[in-house]
C-alpha positions in Angstrom: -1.0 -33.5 -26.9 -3.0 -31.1 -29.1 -1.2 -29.0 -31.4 -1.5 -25.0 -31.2 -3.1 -25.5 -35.0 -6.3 -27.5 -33.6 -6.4 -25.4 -30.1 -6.8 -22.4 -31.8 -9.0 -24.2 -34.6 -11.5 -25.4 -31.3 -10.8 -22.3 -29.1 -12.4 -20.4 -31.6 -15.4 -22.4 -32.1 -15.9 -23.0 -28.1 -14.3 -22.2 -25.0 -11.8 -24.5 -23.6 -12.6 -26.2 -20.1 -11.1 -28.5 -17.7 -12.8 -31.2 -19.2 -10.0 -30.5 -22.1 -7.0 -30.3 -20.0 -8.0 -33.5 -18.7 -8.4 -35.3 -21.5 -5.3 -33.8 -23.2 -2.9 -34.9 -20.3 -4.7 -38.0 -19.0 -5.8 -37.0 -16.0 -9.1 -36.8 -14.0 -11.5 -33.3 -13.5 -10.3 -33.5 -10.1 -6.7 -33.5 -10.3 -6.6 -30.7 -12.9 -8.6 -28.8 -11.1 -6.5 -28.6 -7.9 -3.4 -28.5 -10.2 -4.6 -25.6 -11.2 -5.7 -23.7 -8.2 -3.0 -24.5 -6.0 -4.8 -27.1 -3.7 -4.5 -30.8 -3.1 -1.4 -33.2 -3.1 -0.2 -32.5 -6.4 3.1 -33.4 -7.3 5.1 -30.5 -8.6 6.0 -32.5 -11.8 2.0 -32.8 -12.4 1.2 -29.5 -11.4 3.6 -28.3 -14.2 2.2 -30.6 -16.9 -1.4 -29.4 -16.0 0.4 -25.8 -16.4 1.9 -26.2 -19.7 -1.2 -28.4 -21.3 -4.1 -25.4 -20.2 -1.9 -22.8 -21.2 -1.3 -24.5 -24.8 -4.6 -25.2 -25.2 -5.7 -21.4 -24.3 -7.3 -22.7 -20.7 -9.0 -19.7 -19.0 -10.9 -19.9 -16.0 -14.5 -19.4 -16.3 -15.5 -17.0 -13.5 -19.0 -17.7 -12.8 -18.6 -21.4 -13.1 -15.9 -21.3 -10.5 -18.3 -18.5 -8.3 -21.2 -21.2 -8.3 -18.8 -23.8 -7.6 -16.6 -21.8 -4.5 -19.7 -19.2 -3.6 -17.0 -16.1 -3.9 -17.9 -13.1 -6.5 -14.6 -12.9 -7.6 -14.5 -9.7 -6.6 -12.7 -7.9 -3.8 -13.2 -4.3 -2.4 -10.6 -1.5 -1.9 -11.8 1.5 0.8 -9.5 4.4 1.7 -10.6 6.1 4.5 -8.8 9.3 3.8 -10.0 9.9 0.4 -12.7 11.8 1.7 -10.3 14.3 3.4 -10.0 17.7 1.1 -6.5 17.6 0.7 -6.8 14.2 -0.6 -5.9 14.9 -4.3 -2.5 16.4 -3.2 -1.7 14.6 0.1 -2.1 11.2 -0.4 -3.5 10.6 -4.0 0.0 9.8 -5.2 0.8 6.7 -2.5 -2.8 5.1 -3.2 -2.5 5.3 -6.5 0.9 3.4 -6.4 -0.9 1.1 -4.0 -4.1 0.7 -6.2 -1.2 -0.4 -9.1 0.2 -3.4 -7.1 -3.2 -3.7 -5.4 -4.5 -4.4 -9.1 -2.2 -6.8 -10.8 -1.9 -8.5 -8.1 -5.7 -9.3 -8.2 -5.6 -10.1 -11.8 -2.7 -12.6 -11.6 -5.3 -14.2 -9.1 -7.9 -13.9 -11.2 -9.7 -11.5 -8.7 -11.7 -7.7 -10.1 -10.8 -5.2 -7.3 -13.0 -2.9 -7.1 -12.8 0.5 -4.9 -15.7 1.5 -2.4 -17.2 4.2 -0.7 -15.7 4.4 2.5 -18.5 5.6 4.5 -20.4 3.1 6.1 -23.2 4.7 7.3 -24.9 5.7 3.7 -24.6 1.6 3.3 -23.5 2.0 -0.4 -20.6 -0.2 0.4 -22.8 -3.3 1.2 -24.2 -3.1 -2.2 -20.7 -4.8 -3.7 -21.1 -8.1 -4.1 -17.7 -8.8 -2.8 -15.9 -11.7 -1.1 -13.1 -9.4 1.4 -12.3 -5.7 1.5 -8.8 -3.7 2.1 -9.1 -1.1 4.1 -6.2 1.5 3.6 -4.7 3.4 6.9 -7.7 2.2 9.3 -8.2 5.7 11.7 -9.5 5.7 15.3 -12.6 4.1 15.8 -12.5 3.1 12.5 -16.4 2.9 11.0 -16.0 0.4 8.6 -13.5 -1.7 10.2 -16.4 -2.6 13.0 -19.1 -3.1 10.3 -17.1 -5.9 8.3 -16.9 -7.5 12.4 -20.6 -7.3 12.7 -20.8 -8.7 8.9 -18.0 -11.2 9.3 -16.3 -9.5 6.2 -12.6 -10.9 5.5 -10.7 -7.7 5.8 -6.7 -7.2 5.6 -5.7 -3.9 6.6 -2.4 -1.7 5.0 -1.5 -0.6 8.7 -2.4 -1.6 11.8 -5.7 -1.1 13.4 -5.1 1.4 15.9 -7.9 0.4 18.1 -8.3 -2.7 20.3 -9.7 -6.0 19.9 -8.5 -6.3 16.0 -5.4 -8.1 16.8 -6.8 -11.4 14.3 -7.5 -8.9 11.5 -4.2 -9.2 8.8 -2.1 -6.7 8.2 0.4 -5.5 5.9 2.6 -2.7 7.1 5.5 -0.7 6.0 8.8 -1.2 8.6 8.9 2.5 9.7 11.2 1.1 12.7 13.7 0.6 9.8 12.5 3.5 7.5 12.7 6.6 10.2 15.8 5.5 11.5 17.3 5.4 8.5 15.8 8.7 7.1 16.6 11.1 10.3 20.2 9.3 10.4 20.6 10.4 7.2 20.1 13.9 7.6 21.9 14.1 11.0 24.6 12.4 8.6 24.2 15.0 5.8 25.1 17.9 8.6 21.6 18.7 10.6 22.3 19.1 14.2 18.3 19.7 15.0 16.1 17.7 12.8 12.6 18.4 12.7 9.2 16.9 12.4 6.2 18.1 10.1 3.4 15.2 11.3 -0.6 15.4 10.5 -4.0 15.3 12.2 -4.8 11.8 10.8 -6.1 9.5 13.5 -4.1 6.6 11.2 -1.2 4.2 12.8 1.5 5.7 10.0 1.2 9.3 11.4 0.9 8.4 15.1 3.9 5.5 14.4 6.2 7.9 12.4 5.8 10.3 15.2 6.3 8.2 18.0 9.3 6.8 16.4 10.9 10.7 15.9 10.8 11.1 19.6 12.7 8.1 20.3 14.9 9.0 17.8 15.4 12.4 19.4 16.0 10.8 22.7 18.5 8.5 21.7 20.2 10.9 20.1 19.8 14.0 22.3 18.2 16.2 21.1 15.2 18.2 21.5 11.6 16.9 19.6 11.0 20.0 17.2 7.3 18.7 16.1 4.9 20.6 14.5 1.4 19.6 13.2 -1.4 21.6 11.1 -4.5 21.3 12.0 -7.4 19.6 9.5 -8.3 22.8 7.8 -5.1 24.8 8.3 -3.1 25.4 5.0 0.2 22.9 5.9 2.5 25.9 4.7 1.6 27.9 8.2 2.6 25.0 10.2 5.6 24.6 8.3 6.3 28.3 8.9 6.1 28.2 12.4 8.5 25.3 12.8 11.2 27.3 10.8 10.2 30.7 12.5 10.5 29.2 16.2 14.0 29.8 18.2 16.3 27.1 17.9 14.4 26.2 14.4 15.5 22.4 13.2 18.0 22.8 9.8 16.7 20.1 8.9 13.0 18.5 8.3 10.7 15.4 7.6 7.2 15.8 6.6 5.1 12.7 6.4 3.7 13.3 2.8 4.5 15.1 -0.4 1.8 17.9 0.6 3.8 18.4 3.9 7.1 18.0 1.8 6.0 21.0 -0.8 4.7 23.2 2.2 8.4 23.3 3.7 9.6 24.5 0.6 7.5 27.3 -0.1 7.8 28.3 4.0 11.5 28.1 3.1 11.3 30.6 0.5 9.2 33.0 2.5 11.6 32.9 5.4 14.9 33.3 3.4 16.6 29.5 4.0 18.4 28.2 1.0 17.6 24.3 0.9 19.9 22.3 1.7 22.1 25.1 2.8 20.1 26.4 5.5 17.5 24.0 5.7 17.6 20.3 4.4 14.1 18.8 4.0 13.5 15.3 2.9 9.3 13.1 2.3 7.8 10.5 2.0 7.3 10.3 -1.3 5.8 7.6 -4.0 5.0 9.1 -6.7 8.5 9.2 -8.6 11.5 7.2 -7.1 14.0 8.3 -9.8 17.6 10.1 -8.6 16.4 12.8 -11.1 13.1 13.6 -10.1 12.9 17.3 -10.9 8.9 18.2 -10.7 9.2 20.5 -7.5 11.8 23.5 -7.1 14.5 20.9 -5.8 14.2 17.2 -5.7 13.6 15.9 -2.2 15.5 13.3 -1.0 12.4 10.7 -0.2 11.5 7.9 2.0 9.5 5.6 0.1 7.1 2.6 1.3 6.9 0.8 -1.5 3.3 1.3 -1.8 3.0 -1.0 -5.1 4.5 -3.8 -3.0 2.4 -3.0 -0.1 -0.8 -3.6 -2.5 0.0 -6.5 -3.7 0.7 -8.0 -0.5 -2.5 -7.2 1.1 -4.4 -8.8 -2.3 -2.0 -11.8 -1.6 -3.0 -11.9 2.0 -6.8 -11.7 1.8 -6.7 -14.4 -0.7 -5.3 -16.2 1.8 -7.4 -15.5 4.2 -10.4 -16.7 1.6 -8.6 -19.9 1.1 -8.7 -20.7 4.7 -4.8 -20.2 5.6 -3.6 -18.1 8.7 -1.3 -15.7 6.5 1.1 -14.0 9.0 1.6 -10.2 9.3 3.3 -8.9 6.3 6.3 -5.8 7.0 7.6 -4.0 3.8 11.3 -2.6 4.1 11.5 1.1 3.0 13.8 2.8 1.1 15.9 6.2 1.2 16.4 8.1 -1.9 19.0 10.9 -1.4 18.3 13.4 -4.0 19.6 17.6 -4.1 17.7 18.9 -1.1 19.7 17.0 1.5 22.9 17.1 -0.3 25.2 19.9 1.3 29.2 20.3 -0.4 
């Protein structure tokens, strides 16, 4: 085989093709090339050879000699609807940008760019990305660009369900909030709460109207009373937050669906008087630090997280299946409960 002297001596001269992997290991174009991209009958003992020869001899893949040869870009979009929300920055900036992480590597372990686009279909800027599939990020109600990539026959995965009918074929990757809000609201019931609240949102999106859903069974399994409160779009969260504590028979304890929601119970807990987690407990879902010592707000929150990174990298690793022709199956990531001071009572 070539030594790592001479690879180096011709990689810097040229770059190194299949053609050269071939020749160092004895095999044809053909068989190198599926070795390398996963496809054909390849015997896992060749498959490794071809491995260990390109990446001694420095093989890279040559993107626009594979986009002539397969007709992809290389290239796949990101979209997230709610980005165009004002309260973006604050609300959900800190679970995309953990998404966009895994979302990213992902793509570049694959070889793929991903590239975020404007989520509004109608202006058509979208379109302009030369782009082989799109992941579209908490589709909403009669989502816009969800029926464009239908009339465009655009591969699309989607982080959360469609909401609307006649998307059952589209991919998805969700979080298991079946598993995730039963174990957050039987933790605080556990921690002490006897009525355990809910702060929800406005968003038309299936992890708002799931998590909600899921509370109220939760409250009639358990026997209690649903103690839900939601702001509206433009309302400042803190006021809805204060009327859930202000109401008779207030919850002791609360969930709010994101870290906005999570802060707003914290400062309506100061303005009514109620010491967290001795008067009120409040736990989040919450990505943006998953450490035990977490000490950017007042009091760390005990959290809920969805393992957004995780939940990116699956959707890249599902619409590359999809553009490789497979039938990937629905994808459900387990969540995690991290108990931190505002939950902990004694």
């Amino acid at each position: 085989m070539t030594s790592r002297r001479t690879t180096r001596a011709t990689g810097a001269s040229r770059r190194v093709g299949i053609r050269d992997v071939a020749e160092a290991t004895g095999l044809s174009i053909t068989t190198v090339s599926h070795a390398l991209r996963g496809k054909g009958q390849i015997a896992p003992a060749t498959r490794e050879r071809v491995r260990r020869a390109a990446e001694e001899l420095g093989y890279r893949p040559d993107p626009v000699a594979r986009g002539l040869v397969s007709g992809r870009t290389g290239i796949l979009g990101l979209v997230v609807g709610h980005m165009s929300d004002v309260p973006w920055a604050s609300t959900y900036r800190p679970y995309y940008a953990a998404f966009s992480a895994g979302a990213t590597m992902t793509a570049v372990e694959r070889d793929y760019a991903l590239v975020a686009v404007p989520g509004d279909p109608a202006s058509g800027l979208w379109t302009r990305v030369p782009m082989d599939g799109l992941i579209i990020v908490d589709p909403v109600r009669d989502d816009p660009l969800l029926a464009d990539c239908a009339r465009r026959g655009m591969p699309v995965v989607t982080d959360g369900r469609p909401i609307d009918p006649g998307y059952d074929a589209v991919p998805t990757v969700e979080s298991d909030l079946d598993h995730g809000m039963a174990a957050i609201l039987g933790h605080l019931r556990e921690a002490g709460a006897a009525r355990v609240g809910l702060l929800s949102g406005p968003e038309p999106d299936a992890y708002t109207q799931d998590c909600e859903r899921l509370y109220r069974q939760w409250c009639a399994e358990t026997g209690q009373a649903a103690l839900v409160e939601t702001p509206a779009i433009s309302e400042d969260p803190v006021d809805a937050a204060l009327r859930l504590l202000s109401a008779p028979g207030r919850p002791d304890a609360v969930h709010g669906l994101n870290e906005t929601y999570g802060q707003a119970l914290v400062v309506a807990a100061r303005r009514t008087g109620l010491a967290i987690p001795g008067d009120l407990m409040v736990s989040v879902m919450r990505e943006s630090d998953q450490s035990a010592g977490a000490t950017d707000w007042e009091i760390p929150l005990t959290a809920l997280s969805l393992d957004a990174r995780r939940l990116g990298a699956e959707c890249v690793t599902t619409l590359i299946d999809v553009l490789d022709g497979k039938k990937p199956a629905d994808v459900v990531v387990p969540c995690t409960v991290v108990v931190r001071e505002s939950t902990r009572r004694g």
